[in-house]
C-alpha positions in Angstrom: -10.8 -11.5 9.0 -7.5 -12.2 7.3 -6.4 -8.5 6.5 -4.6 -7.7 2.8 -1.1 -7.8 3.9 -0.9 -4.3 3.2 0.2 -3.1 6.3 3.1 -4.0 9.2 2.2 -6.5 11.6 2.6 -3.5 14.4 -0.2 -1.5 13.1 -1.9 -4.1 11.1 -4.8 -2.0 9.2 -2.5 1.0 10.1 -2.9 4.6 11.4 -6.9 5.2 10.0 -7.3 1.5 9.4 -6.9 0.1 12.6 -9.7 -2.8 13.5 -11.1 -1.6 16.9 -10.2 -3.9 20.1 -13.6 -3.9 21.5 -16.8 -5.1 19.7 -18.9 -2.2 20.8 -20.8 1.1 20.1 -18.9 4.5 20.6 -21.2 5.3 23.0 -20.0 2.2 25.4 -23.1 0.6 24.9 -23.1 -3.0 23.9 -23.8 -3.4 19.9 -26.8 -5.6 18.6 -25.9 -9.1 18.1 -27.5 -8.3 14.5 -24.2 -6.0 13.6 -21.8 -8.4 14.8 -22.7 -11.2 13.2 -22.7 -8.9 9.7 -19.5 -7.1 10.4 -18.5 -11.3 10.9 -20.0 -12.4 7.9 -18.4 -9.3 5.8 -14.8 -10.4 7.5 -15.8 -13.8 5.5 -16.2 -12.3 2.2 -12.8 -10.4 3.1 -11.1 -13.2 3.7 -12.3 -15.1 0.5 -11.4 -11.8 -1.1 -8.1 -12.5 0.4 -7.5 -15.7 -1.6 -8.9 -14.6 -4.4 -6.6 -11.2 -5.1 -3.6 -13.8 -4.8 -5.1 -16.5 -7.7 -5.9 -13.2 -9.9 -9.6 -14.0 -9.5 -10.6 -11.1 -7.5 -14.7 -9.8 -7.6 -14.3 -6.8 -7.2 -18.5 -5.6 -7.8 -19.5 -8.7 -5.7 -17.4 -7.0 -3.2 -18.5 -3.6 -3.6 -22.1 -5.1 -3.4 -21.5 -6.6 0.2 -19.6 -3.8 1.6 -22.4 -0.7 0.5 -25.1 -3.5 1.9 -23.1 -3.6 5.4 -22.6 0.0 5.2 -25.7 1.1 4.1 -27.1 -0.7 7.5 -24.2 -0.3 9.9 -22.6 3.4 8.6 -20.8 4.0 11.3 -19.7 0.9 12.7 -16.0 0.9 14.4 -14.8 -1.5 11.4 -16.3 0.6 8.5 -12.9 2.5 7.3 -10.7 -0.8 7.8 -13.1 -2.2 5.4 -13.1 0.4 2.8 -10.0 0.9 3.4 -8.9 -2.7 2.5 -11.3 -3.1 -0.4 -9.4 0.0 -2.1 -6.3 -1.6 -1.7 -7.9 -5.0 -3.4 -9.6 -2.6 -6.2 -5.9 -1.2 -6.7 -4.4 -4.3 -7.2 -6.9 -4.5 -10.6 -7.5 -1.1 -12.2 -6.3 2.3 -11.1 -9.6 4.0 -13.1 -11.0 1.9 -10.8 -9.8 2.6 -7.7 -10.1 6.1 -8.4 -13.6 5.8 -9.2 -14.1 4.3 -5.7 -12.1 6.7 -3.9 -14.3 9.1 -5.3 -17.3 7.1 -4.4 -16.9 7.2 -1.0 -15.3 10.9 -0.8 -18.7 11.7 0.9 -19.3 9.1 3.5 -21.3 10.1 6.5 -18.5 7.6 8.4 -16.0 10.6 9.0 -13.5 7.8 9.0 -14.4 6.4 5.8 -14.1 9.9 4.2 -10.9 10.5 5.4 -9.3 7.2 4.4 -11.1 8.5 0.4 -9.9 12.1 1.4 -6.1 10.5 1.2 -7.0 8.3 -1.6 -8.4 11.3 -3.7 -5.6 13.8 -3.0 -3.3 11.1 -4.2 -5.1 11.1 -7.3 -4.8 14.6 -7.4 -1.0 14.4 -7.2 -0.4 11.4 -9.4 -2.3 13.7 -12.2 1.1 14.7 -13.0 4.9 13.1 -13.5 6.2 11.8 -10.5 9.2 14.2 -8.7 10.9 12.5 -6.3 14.9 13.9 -5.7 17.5 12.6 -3.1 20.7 11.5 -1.6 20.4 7.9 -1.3 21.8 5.8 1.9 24.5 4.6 -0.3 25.4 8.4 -1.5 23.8 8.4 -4.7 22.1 10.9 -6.1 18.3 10.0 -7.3 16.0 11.6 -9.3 13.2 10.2 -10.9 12.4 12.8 -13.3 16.3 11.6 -14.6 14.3 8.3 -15.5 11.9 9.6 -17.9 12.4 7.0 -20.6 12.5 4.4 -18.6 9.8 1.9 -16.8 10.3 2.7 -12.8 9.3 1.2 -9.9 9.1 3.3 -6.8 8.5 0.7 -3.7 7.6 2.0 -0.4 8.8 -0.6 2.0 10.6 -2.0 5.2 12.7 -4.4 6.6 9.9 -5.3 9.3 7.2 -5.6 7.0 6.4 -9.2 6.6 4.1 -8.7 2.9 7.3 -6.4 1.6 9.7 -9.0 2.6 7.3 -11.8 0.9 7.3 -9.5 -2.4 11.1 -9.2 -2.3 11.8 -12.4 -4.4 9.3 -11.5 -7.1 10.6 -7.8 -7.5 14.3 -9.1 -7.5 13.5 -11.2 -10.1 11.8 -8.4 -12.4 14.7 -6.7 -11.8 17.2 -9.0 -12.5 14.6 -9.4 -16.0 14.0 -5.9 -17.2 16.8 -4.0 -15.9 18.9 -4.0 -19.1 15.5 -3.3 -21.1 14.8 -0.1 -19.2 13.5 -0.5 -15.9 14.6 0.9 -12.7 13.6 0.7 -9.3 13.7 3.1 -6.5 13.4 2.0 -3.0 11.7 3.9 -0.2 12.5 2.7 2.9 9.9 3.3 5.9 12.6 2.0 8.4 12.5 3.5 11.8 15.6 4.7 13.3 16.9 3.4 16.3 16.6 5.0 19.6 19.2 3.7 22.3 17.1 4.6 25.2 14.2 2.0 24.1 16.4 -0.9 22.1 14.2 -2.8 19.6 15.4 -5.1 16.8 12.9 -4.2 14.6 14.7 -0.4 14.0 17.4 0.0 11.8 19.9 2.5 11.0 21.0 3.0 7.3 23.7 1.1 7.6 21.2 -1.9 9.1 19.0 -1.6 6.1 21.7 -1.1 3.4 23.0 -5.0 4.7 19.7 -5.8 4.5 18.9 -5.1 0.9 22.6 -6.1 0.3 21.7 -9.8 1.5 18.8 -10.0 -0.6 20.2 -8.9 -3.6 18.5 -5.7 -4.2 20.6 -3.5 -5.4 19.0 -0.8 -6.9 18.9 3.0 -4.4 17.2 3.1 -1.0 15.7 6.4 0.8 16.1 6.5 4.4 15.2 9.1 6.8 14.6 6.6 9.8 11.1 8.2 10.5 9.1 5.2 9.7 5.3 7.3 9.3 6.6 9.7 9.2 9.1 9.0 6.3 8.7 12.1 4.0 7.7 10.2 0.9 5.2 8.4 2.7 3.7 11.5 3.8 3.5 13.2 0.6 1.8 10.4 -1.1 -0.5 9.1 1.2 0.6 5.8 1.8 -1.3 4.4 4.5 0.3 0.6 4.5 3.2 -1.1 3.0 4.4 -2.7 0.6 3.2 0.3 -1.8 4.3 -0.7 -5.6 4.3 2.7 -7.5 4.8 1.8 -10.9 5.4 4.4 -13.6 5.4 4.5 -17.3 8.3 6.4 -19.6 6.4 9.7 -18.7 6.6 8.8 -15.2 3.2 9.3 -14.8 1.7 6.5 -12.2 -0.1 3.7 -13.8 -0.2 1.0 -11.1 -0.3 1.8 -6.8 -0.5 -1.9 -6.3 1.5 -3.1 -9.0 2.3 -6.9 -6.6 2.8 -10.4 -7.7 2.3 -12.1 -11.4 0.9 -8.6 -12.4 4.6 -6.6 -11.9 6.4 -8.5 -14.8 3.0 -8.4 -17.3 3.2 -4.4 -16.6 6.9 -4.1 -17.0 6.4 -6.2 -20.6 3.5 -3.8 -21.8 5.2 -0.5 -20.4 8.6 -1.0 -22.2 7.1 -1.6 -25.3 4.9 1.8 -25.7 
């Protein structure tokens, strides 16, 4: 299955999402052939779902149909929250009333796994019920504060310098900010960077400085967040976000309007937000 690139390469589907190694029962013994070849055939739909969610010309019920047929058949198979987990990120990308309606609709789940991936989603919901407040030193040394934006059209992306689908959406954010800046929209950064640690060297950690130069050489220069705890990262943490890129994207209130606000949609949502 091609997975939404919602998520760094390392963890793929991520912390709860994670698609299981081994094709078999929790109880070690082997699964019927049956269940593989549906969980195989749903990974189809996904990846369709895939193509479709990039041309704009996402299903989302004919999805929905599929997934409750799998899951209605197979509730606790080991791929069951990666697929839930996925579709709400493809429902996200459409509607937020309607990704909340479907975190809400799987809030009970017999899946445990499934209902904690909707448990996440729903206390989000919870959260984004009110303005956004979001205050900090930026790596730069700016001060930030989002409720200082009320006003204005703001962006809040949760992102890194190792995720492949953030570094894909760059050019497309860039340009929307090069667009609408002057207009009224702003752009906070949240970087889920990992720090480095010199006892176990790896490339993909940045300090910073490292992912100042970054955002420097791709011409985004709007305030980054760093605290170098990657998962951990504090934002991250208090909104849920289970995979990156995350595109928060909040109206003049600065309440939420958008969690997946990616691709052609961004601009249209800038256009309609600084005009209310």
């Amino acid at each position: 299955m091609k997975i939404r690139p919602l998520l760094p390469v390392s963890l793929m589907l991520g912390l709860l999402l994670t698609l299981p190694v081994a094709r078999a029962a929790e109880d070690g013994a082997k699964e019927p052939a049956e269940q593989t070849a549906a969980r195989t055939a749903l990974e189809k739909v996904y990846d369709e779902a895939f193509e479709a969610a990039d041309r704009e010309v996402f299903d989302a019920p004919a999805l929905r149909a599929k997934l409750d047929a799998f899951l209605a058949q197979y509730p606790q198979d080991a791929s069951a929250a990666s697929f839930v987990g996925n579709y709400f990120y493809y429902v996200e990308s459409i509607d937020l009333g309607q990704a909340k309606a479907a975190w809400a609709a799987f809030a009970d789940h017999a899946n445990p796994k499934v209902k904690a991936v909707a448990d996440k989603k729903l206390a989000l919901a919870e959260l984004i019920q009110r303005p956004i407040e979001m205050k900090f030193t930026a790596a730069d040394g700016r001060a930030v504060d989002v409720a200082a934006l009320r006003g204005k059209v703001v962006l809040i992306d949760f992102w890194a310098t190792w995720c492949g689908p953030c570094i894909q959406e760059i050019p497309n954010v860039v340009a929307a900010y090069n667009q609408y800046h002057a207009q009224g929209f702003e752009i906070v950064g949240i970087s889920f960077d990992k720090a480095p640690d010199p006892a176990k060297p790896n490339p993909r950690h940045k300090t910073a400085e490292g992912v100042l130069a970054f955002a420097q050489e791709k011409a985004m220069p709007w305030p980054q967040y760093y605290d170098g705890l990657h998962w951990n990262n504090v934002f991250g943490k208090q909104y849920g976000i289970q995979g990156i890129p995350a595109m928060f994207l909040l109206d003049k209130r600065g309440l939420v309007v958008s969690t997946n606000a990616r691709g052609p949609k961004l601009a249209r949502e800038i256009q309609r937000l600084l005009k209310e």
